[in-house]
Structures are given as structure tokens and as C-alpha cells.
C-alpha positions in Angstrom: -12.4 -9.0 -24.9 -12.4 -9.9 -21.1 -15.3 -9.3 -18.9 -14.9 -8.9 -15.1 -16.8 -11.9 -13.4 -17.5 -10.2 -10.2 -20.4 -11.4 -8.1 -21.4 -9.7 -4.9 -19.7 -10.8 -1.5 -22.0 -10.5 1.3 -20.5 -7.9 3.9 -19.7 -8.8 7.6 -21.1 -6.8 10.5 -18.3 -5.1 12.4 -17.4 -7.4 14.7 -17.5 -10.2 12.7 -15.3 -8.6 10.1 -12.9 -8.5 12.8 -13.1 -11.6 13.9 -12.4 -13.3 10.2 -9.8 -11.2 10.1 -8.1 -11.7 13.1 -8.6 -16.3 12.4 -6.4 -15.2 9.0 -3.6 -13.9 11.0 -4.1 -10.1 10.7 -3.9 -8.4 13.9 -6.8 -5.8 14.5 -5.9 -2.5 15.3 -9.6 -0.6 15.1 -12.3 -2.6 14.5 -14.2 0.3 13.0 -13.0 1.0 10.9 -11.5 -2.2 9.9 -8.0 -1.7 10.3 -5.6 -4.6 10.2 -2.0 -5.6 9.5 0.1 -8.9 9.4 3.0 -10.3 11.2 5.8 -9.7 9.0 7.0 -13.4 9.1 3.2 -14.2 6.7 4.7 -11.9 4.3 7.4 -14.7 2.7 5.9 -15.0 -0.7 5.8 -13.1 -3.6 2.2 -12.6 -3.6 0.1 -11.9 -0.2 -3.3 -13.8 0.3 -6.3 -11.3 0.1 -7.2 -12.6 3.6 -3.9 -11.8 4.6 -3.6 -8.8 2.8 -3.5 -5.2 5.4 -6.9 -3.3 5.6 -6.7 0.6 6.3 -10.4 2.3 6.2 -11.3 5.5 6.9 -14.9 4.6 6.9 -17.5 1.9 7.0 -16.8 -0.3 3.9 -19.5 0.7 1.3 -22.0 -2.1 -0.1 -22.1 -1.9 -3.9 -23.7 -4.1 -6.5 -22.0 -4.8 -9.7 -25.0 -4.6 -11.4 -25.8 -0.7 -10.6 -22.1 0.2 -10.4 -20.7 2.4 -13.1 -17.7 4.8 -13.2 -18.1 8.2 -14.1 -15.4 10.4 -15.7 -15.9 14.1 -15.8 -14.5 17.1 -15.6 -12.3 19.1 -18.2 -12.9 16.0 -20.9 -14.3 16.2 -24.2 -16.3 13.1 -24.0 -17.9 12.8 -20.6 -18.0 8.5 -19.8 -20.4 6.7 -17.2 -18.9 2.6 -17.5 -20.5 -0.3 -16.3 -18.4 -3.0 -15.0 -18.8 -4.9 -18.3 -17.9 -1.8 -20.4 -15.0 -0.9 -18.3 -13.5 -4.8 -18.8 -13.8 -4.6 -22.7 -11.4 -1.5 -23.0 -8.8 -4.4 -22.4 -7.3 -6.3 -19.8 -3.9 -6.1 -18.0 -1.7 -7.8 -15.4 0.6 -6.1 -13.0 2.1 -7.0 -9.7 2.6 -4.3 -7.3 3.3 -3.8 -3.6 0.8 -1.7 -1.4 2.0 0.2 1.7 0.1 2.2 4.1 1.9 5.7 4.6 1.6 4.8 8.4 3.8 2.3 8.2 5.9 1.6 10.9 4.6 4.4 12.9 4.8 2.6 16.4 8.6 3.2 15.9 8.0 7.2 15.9 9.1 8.7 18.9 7.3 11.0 20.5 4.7 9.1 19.3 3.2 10.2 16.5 -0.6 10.9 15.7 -2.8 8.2 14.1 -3.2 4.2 14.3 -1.1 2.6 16.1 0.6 0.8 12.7 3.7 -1.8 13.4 5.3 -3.2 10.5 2.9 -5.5 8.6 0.5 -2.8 6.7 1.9 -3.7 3.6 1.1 -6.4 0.9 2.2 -7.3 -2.6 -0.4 -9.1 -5.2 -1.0 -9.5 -8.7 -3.6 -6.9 -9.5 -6.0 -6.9 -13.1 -8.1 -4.3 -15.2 -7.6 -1.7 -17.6 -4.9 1.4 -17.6 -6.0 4.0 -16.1 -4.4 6.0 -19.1 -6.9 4.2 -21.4 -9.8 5.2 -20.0 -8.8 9.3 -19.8 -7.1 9.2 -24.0 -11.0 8.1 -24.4 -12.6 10.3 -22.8 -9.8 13.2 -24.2 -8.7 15.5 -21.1 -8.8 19.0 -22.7 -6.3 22.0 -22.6 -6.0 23.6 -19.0 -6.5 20.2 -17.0 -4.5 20.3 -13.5 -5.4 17.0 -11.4 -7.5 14.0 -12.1 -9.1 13.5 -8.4 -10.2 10.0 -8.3 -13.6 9.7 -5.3 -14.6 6.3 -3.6 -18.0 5.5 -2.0 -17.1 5.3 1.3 -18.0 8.4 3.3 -18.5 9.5 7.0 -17.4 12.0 9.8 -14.1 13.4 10.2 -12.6 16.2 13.0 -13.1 19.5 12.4 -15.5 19.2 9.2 -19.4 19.1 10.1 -20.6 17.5 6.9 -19.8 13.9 6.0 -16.6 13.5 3.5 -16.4 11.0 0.4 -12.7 9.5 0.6 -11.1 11.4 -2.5 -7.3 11.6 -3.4 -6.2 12.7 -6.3 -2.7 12.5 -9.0 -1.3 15.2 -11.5 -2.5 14.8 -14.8 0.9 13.6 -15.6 1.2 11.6 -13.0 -2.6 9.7 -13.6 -1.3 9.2 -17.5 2.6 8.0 -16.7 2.5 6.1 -13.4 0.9 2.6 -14.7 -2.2 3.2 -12.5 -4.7 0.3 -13.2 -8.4 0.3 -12.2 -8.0 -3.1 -11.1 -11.0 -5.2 -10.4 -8.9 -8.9 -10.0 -6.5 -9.5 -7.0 -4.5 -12.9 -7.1 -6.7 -14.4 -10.0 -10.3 -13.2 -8.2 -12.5 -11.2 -8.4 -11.7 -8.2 -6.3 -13.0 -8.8 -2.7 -15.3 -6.4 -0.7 -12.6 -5.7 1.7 -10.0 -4.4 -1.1 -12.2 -2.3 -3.3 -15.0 -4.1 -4.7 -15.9 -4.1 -7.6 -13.1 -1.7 -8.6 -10.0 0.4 -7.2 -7.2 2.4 -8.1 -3.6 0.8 -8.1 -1.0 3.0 -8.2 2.0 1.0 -8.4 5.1 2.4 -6.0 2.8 4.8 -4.5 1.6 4.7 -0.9 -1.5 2.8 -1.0 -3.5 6.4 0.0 -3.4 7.3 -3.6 -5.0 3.7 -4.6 -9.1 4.6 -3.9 -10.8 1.8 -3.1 -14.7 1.5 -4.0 -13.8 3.9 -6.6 -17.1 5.6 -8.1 -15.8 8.6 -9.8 -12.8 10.3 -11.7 -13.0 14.2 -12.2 -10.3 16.3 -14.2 -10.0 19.2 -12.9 -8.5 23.0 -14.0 -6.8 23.2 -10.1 -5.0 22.0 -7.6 -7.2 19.2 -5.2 -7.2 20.1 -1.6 -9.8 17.5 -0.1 -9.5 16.3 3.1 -7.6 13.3 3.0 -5.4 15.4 -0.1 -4.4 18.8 1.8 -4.9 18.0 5.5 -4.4 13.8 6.1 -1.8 12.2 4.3 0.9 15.0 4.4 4.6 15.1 5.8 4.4 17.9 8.7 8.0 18.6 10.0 8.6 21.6 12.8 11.5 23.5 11.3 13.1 26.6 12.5 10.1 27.6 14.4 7.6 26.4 11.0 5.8 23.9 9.7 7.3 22.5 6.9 4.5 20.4 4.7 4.9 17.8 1.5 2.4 15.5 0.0 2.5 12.1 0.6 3.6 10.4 -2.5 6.3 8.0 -3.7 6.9 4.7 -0.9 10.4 5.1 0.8 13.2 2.2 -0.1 12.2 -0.5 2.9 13.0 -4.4 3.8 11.8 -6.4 6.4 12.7 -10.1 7.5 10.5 -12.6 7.0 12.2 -16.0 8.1 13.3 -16.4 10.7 10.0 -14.6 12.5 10.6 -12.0 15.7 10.3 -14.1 18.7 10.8 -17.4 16.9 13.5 -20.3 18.2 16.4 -21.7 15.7 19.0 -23.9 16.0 22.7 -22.4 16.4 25.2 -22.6 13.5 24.1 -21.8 9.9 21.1 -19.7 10.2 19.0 -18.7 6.9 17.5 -15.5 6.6 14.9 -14.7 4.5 12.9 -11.3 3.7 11.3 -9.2 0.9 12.2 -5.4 0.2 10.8 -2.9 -2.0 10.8 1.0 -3.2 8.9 3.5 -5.1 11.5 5.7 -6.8 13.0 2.5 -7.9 14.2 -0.8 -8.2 15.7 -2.4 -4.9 19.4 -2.8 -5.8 20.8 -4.4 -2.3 19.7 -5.9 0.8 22.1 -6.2 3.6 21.3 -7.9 6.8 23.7 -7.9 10.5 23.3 -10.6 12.6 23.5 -9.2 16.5 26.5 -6.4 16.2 28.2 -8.1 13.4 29.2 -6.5 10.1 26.5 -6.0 7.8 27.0 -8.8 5.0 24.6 -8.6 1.5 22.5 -10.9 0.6 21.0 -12.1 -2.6 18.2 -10.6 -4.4 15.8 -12.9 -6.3 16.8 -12.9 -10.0 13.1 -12.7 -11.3 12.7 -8.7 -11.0 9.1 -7.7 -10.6 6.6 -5.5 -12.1 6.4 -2.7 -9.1 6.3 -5.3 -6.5 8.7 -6.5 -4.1 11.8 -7.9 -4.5 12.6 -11.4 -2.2 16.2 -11.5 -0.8 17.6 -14.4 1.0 21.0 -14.6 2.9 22.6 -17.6 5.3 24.9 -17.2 7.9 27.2 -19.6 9.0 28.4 -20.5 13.1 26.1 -18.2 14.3 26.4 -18.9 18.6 23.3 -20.0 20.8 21.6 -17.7 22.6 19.2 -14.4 22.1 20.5 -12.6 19.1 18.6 -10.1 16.5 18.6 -9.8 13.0 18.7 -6.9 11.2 17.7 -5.8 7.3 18.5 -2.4 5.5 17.9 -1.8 1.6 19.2 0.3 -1.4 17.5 1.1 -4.3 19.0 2.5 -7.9 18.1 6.0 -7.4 20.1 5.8 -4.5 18.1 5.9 -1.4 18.5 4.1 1.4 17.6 3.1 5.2 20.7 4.1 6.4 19.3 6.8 8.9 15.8 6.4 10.8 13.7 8.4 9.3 13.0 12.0 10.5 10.1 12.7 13.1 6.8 14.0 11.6 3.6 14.6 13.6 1.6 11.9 11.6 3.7 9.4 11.4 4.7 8.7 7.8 7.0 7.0 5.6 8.4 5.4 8.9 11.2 3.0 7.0 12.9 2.4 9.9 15.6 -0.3 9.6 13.9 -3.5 10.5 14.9 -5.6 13.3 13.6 -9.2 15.0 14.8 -10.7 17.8 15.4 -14.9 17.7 16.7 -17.3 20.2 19.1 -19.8 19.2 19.2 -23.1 20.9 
């Protein structure tokens, strides 16, 4: 069987955490927490470079040594587990490639603004994840008759408004949902060992879930009789819509249908005539099924999807455009997916800021 070769990655301070980051190209938008996204014009390949990669932290990343790690899984079980790194790598390996989105996405775009970081429209990455199904792990341990949720707890912890103790980050999945999504507790990204910054030594991946639901640093996994209403479960990482004098609430879940251009970047100089436009799109209720792109006010014209489908990750589209006239002009990309959603209308106002898929547009000069 596969082991997980995972070594310990010396930690950054603060600052200098920020700093690396902001030499790869991420653009810092707390520095602590670490919170960084990309220019959308990085995000061109199928797979996004760790360093590269969006960082969203609630809390001071956690230092943990593979050596004393281990995974506990509890709760309504018949066989209680506590895995070590090495015992959780011989239940089997597997590969998957899957896009991760923060929820916040696109969140600059609200207006009035809406509460929480300041995210544009680069918190989102796509990379070939490895480790064993998360399904694997609970059939061993056996969940038992009356099980709810599987709440899934990380190692980072800290202060949060309104709540006078210190909170573990904790999210958790129906049970059907932790056995039927494809959720791997990866502990490889790209090839590597998982890096400090992305979970180390292992995380949740939910694939076509917002990447809330994938817990970094995870440390524990508890089945549990009732609904989960942890902090970042019941209060953070909800839809909050005012409506007819109420508050209207649902869970943050499945990522909305969403494309963004990649080539040509916003702000970038081309030559006039044909102009090639390239970009990547992606959803969680399903596969991406169109792309269309408008060049200034022009008609919207569609443009062709990669043949190679991925796993859950996204899909690369690429269109070119022929006598298009000098000057400032902007490009615009909408998607479709199979089960019929779309980024036809912005998305509706919510106080936090979520599942903002608005349509995506950079502006380019041509010369």
C-alpha cells in the first residue's frame, strides 16, 4: 500500500507568510489571518500551483507534526478509530482533481457592500488532490442506526465576535452527503506532500462544494445523532436574505455555475484584429455545458470547451474573435451547466456576501 511521505514544513511568522505570498503573485487581503487570492489571468492551467493556490484562515495556521498527528473518528460508530498518518495512507490511495472556491467569492461586487473580506475574483483554485475516501474510513469504523451529521473539526482555533471562549474551526456534511459526495482526506496536492498553508498533514476535499466544507488541519471526525450548529455551521457560512420584512437563511453548500477569463488579463494591451480568449469555468451541481463570451456590446458568441472533462475540477474554454477594432474594449464570460443553472442574472444581495457568481468581466486595450 502507499504511505504518505510528509515531512514537516517549517511555518513563517506573520509577516513573512505574507510576504512569500505576495512574491508568488497572491494578493494579501489580511495578513492575519493569512488571507490571499490571485489575479484571475494566473489561473490559465488546469492545475493551480500551491504557491499560487487562494488561502482563507479563520485563525492562526496550526503547527502539527506528522509524527504525533492522528485522526480520531467517533461518535455514533461501532468501532471508535485514532489513525496515524501511516495507518490512514494504507486504507488505499486515490487521485481526484477538484476546484476549491471560497463562498466569498466575488464579494467586492456586492452592493451595498457586504460583510466580510474584501474577496475579488481569484479565491478559487483547482489541483489534483490524493488520500483515501472519506467513505472508506466511516464503512470501517461502521456509523450505527440514528446517525445525523458527521462534523469533521480542524486544529486551528481562536476568538470570534460574540463567543467568549476560543472556537475549533468545525463544519460538518449529512451522513449522506459525507458517504456520496467523493470527499477525500487528501494529504497530496499537485504530486506533494500537502503544504502547511493548505492543511498539513491532512484535509478534507469536498469536491463541488465551497471550500468551507473542506477542513483544513483536520484532527477529528465525530458522527453525531443531531443536527451541527457550530459557529462557522449555524452562524458564518450561511445565505441571509431580508424578505418580506424576514430573514430568510440556507446553508452554504453546493458552488454556483461560474467562469472567469483568463487570457487576455484585465488591464492587459493586445493587438487589434483576431483576438483569443481564453478562461476556465466550473460548477457544483454539475458539469459546465457552455461558455459564452461578448466582446464590448457585441452578441454573446460560444466558445469551446476543452474535450478532456475533468474529475470535479474546472473545465478550460477557449474562443477567438476575429476584426475586433483598436481601442479600450471589455470582455465578458457567462457559463451553463447541465442541471441548468446559469449566470444569466447577478446574483441576489445577501448580508455576507456569498455565492457572488457574478458574470465576469476585464477590460483590455487594443492597439
Amino acid at each position: 500500500m502507499a504511505r504518505a511521505q510528509v515531512h514537516a514544513i517549517p511555518e513563517l511568522d506573520a509577516q513573512s507568510a505574507a510576504q512569500a505570498a505576495a512574491r508568488a503573485g497572491l494578493v494579501v487581503r489580511r495578513e492575519e489571518p493569512l488571507n490571499a487570492e490571485v489575479q484571475p489571468a494566473a489561473l490559465d492551467g488546469e492545475l493551480t500551483p500551491p504557491g499560487q493556490f487562494f488561502l482563507r484562515n479563520h485563525f492562526p495556521i496550526p503547527e502539527l507534526r506528522a509524527a504525533d498527528w492522528r485522526l480520531r473518528v467517533g461518535g455514533l460508530v461501532g468501532e471508535p478509530l485514532e489513525l496515524s498518518l501511516d495507518e490512514l495512507a494504507g486504507l488505499g490511495r486515490v487521485c481526484s482533481v477538484a476546484t476549491l472556491e471560497c463562498a466569498g467569492n466575488g464579494r467586492i461586487r456586492f452592493g451595498p457592500a457586504a460583510h466580510g473580506e474584501r474577496w475579488a475574483e481569484g479565491a478559487v483554485g483547482s489541483a489534483w488532490w490524493a488520500g483515501v475516501p472519506l467513505e472508506r474510513v466511516l464503512r470501517r469504523a461502521g456509523i450505527l442506526p440514528g446517525a445525523c451529521e458527521v462534523v469533521f473539526r480542524g486544529a486551528d482555533a481562536g476568538q470570534v465576535e460574540d463567543r467568549g471562549e476560543p472556537v475549533r474551526f468545525e463544519r460538518s456534511l449529512t451522513v449522506a452527503d459525507a458517504l456520496r459526495s467523493g470527499a477525500l482526506l487528501a494529504y497530496e496536492m499537485n504530486g506533494a506532500p500537502l503544504p502547511v498553508r493548505h492543511g498539513y498533514p491532512v484535509r478534507l476535499v469536498v469536491p463541488g462544494w465551497y471550500a468551507v466544507a473542506s477542513v483544513k488541519w483536520l484532527t477529528d471526525i465525530d458522527v453525531t445523532g443531531e443536527p451541527f450548529t457550530g459557529y462557522f455551521q449555524d452562524e458564518h457560512y450561511v445565505y441571509e436574505w431580508p424578505r418580506g420584512g424576514a430573514l430568510a437563511r440556507e446553508p452554504v453548500r453546493l458552488q454556483r455555475v461560474r467562469s472567469l477569463v483568463t487570457e487576455p488579463g484585465g488591464g492587459s494591451w493586445r493587438p487589434a484584429g483576431d483576438l483569443a480568449v481564453r478562461g476556465v469555468a466550473w460548477s457544483g451541481s454539475a458539469p459546465v455545458s457552455r461558455v459564452e463570451v461578448a466582446i464590448g456590446d457585441g452578441q454573446w458568441r460560444e466558445a469551446e470547451l476543452a474535450t478532456r472533462p475533468p474529475d470535479h475540477g474546472w473545465r478550460r474554454w477557449a474562443l477567438t474573435v476575429t476584426d475586433v477594432p483598436p481601442g479600450l474594449t471589455r470582455i465578458r464570460s457567462r457559463a451553463y451547466d447541465r442541471a441548468g443553472h446559469d449566470q444569466l442574472t447577478a446574483p441576489e444581495w445577501n448580508r455576507r456576501g456569498y455565492g457572488g457568481n457574478f458574470v465576469h468581466e476585464v477590460p483590455v486595450r487594443l492597439y
